[in-house]
C-alpha positions as CSV (number, residue, x, y, z in Angstrom):
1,X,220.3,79.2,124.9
2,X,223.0,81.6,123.7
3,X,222.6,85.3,122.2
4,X,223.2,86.0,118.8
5,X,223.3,88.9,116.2
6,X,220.9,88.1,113.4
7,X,219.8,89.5,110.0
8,X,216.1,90.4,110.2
9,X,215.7,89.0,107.3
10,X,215.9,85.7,108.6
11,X,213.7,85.7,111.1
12,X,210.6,84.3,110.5
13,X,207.3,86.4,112.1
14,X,205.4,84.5,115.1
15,X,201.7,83.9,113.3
16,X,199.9,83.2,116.9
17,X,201.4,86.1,118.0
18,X,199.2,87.2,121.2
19,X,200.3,90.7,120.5
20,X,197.6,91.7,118.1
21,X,197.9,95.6,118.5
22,X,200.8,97.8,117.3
23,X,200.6,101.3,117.7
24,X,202.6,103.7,115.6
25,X,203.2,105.9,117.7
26,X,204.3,103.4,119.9
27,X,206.5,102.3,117.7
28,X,208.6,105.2,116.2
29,X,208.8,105.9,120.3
30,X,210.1,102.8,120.7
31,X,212.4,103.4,117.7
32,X,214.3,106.5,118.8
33,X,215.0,105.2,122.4
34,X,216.6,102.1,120.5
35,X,218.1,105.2,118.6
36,X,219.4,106.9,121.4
37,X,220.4,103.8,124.1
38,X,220.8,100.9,122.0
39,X,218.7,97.4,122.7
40,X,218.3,96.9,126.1
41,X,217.3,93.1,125.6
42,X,217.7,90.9,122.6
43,X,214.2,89.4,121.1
44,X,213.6,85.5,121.6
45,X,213.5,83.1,119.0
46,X,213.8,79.5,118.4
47,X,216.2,77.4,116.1
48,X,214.5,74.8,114.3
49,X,215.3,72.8,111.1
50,X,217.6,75.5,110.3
51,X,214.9,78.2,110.5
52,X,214.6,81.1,113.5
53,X,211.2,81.4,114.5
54,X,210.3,84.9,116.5
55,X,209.3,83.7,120.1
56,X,209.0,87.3,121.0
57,X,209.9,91.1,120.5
58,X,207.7,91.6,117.0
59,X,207.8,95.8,118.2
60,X,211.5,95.5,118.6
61,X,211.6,94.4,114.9
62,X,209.8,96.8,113.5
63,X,211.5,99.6,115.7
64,X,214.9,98.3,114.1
65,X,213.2,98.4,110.5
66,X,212.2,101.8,111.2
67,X,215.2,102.9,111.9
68,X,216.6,101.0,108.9
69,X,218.9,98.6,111.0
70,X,219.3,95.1,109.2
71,X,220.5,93.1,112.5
72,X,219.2,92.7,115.9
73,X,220.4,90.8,119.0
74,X,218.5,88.2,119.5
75,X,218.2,85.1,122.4
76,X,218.1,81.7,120.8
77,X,216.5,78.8,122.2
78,X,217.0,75.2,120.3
79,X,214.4,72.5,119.5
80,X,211.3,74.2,121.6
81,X,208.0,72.3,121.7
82,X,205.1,73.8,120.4
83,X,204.0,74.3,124.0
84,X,207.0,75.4,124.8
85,X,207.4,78.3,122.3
86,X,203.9,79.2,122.8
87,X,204.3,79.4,126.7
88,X,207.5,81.9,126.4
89,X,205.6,83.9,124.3
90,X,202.7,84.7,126.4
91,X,205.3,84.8,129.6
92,X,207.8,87.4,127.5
93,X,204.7,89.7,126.9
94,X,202.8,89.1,130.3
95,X,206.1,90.4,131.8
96,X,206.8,93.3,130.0
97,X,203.4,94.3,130.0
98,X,203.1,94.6,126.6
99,X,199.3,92.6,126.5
100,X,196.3,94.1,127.0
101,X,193.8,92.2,129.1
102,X,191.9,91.1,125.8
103,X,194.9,90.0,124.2
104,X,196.4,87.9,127.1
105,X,193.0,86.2,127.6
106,X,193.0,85.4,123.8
107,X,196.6,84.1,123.9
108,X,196.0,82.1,126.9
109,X,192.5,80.4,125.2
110,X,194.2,79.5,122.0
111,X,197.1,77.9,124.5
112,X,194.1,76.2,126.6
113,X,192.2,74.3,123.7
114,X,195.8,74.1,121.2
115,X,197.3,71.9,124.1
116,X,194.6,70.8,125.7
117,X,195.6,72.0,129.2
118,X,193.4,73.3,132.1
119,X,193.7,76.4,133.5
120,X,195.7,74.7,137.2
121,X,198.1,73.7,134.0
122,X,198.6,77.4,132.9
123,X,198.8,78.7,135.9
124,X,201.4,76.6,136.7
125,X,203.5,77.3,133.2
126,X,202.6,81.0,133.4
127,X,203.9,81.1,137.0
128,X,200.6,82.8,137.6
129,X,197.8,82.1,140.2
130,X,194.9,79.9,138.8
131,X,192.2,83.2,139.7
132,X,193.9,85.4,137.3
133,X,194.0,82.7,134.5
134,X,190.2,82.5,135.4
135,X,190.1,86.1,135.3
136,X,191.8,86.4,131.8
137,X,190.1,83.3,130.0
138,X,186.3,84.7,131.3
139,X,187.3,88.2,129.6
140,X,187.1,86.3,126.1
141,X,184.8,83.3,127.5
142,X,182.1,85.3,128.7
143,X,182.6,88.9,127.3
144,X,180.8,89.2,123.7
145,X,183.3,90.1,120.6
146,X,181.9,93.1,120.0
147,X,182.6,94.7,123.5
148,X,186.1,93.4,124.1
149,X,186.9,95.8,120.9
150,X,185.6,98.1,123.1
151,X,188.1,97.4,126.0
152,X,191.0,96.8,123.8
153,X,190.2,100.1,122.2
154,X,189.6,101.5,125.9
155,X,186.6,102.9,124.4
156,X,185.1,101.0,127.5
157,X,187.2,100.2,131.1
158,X,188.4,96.7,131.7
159,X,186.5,97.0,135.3
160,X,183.1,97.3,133.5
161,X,184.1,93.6,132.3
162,X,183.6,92.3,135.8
163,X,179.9,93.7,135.7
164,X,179.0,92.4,132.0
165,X,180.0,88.9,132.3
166,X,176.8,88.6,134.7
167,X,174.9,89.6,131.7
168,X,173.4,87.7,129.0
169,X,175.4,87.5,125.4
170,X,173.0,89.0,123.3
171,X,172.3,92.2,126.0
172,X,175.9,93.2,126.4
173,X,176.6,95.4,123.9
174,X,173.5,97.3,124.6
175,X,174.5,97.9,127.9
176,X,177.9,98.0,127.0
177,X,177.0,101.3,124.2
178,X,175.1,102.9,127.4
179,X,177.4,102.8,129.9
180,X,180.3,104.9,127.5
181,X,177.3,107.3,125.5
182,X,176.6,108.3,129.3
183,X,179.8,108.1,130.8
184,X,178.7,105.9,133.5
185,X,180.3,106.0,136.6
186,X,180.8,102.4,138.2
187,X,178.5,102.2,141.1
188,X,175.7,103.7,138.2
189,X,176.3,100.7,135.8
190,X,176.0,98.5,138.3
191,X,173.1,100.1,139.5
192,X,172.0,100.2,136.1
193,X,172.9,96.2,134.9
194,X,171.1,94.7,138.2
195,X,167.7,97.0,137.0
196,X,168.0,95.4,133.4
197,X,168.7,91.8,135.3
198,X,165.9,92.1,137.7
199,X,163.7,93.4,134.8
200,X,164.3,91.0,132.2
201,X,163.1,88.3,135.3
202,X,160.1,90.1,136.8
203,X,158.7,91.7,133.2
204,X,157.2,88.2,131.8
205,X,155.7,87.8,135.1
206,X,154.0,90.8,135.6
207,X,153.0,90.8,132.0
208,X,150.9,87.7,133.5
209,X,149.8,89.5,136.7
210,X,148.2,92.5,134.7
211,X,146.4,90.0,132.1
212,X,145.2,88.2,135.1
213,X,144.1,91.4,136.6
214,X,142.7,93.0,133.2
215,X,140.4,90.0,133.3
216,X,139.1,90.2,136.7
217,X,138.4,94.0,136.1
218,X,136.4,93.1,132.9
219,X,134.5,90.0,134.8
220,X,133.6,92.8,137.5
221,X,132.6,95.1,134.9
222,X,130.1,92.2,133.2
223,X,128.7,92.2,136.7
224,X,127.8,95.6,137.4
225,X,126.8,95.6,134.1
226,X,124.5,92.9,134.7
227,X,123.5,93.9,138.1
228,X,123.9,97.2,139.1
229,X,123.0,99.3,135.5
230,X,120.3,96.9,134.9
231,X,118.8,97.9,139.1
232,X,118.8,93.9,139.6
233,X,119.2,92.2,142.8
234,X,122.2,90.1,143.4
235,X,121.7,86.4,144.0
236,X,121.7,85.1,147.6
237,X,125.0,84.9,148.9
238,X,126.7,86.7,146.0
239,X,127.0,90.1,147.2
240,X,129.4,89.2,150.5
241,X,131.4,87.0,147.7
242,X,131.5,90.1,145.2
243,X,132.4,92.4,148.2
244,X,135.7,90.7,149.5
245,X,136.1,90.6,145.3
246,X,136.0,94.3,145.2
247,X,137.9,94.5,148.4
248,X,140.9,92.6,147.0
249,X,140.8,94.5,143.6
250,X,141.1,97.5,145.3
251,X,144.0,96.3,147.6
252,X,145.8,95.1,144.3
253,X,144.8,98.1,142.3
254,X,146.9,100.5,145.4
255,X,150.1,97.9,145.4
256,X,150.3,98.3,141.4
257,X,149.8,102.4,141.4
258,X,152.5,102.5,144.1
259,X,154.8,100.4,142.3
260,X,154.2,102.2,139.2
261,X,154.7,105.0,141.3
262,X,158.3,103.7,142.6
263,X,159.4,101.9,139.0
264,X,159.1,106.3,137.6
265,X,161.4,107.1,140.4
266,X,164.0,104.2,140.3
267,X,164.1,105.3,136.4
268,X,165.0,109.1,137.1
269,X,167.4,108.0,140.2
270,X,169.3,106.2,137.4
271,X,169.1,109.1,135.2
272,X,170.5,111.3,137.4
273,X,173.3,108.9,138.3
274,X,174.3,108.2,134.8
275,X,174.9,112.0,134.7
């Protein structure tokens, strides 16, 4: 590798770039330091077939273009694999901090299934620890387009993330969209995520429950109808049998009004935390 001073003009922009944001303001920032203290570190590209291929430092460029420099100083690596060159580029920006979470979890995917690794491979070539490769892939694995806009936006925290991937696909936008319209603290989300979970289990089943139940009130209903409006006596035997019956209804009727009861206060202890 050697360092070079190169025309900007020759250097050919990185297309899998996993930079994909680049703030202006960021950017004319960027420029007058440059300005003011010169480049602190040249940009990294690679030399192939007579061509220099941007590895890294894409905000660097277009701080020197600002500023109307033609030339930057630039580290040149020869011959790089594909793997190679895409590795230093997600390392470069990894280091520097210049990724967001959504964007390194995006670079390191399209590394995972362009090279075929696993992720003990890119934590090994990242000089990272195989959880946070795990961490970073299930951000774009298991997190919904639509609400990693939101974090790379940080319209939405990256700690909700952690919550959301335990949430089905097609739900997480919806709970994403209430979490920022109320300003949801975290212990209130989570709160919040476990009643949608624990709803979107129970609900079918007590759907059941209360059709079984509906029935059994309308069967009892028949039999007063029958019985008791009509001044008839019961058959022998049946009115010990109907009496446990009522017994039980009654039992069940109490557990569901006090659930009801409990299901109206969970609902405004949620309210109250979301505020």
């Amino acid at each position: 590798m050697k360092v070079l001073e190169l025309k900007l003009t020759e250097i050919e922009p990185n297309a899998d770039n996993p930079r994909r944001d680049f703030p202006a303001q960021h950017l004319v920032d960027l420029a007058e330091d440059i300005k003011k203290n010169g480049q602190r570190n040249p940009i990294l590209v690679s030399l192939k077939d007579g061509k220099y291929y941007l590895i890294a430092g894409e905000c660097r460029i277009r701080a020197f273009r600002l500023n109307g420099d033609q030339t930057i100083m630039a580290s040149v690596y020869n011959d790089l694999s594909e793997e190679a060159f895409d590795t230093l580029a997600i390392q470069d920006n990894i280091f520097s901090l210049s990724l967001s979470p959504i964007e390194t979890g995006i670079a390191l995917l399209h590394a995972q299934n362009k090279h075929k690794r696993t992720q003990e491979d890119i934590s090994k070539r990242m000089g990272k620890c195989q959880k946070w490769v795990s961490n970073s892939l299930s951000l774009v694995k298991k997190i919904v387009p639509e609400v990693q806009e939101l974090i790379r936006n940080k319209t939405l925290k990256q700690s909700f993330a952690r919550l959301l991937k335990r949430v089905p696909r097609d739900r997480q936008k919806v709970i994403a969209d209430y979490i920022v319209q109320n300003r949801t603290c975290m212990s209130g989300a989570e709160f919040y995520i476990k009643q949608q979970l624990d709803q979107s289990t129970i609900t079918p089943d007590v759907r059941r429950l209360i059709a079984v139940f509906s029935k059994g009130a309308f069967i009892l209903g028949q039999i007063s109808a029958r019985y008791s409006d009509q001044k008839q006596e019961l058959p022998k035997g049946l009115a010990s049998e109907l009496s446990k019956a009522c017994l039980e209804y009654s039992k069940v009727k109490d557990q569901l009004t006090m659930w009801i009861l409990h299901s109206a206060a969970t609902d405004q202890d949620l309210q109250n935390k979301s505020n």
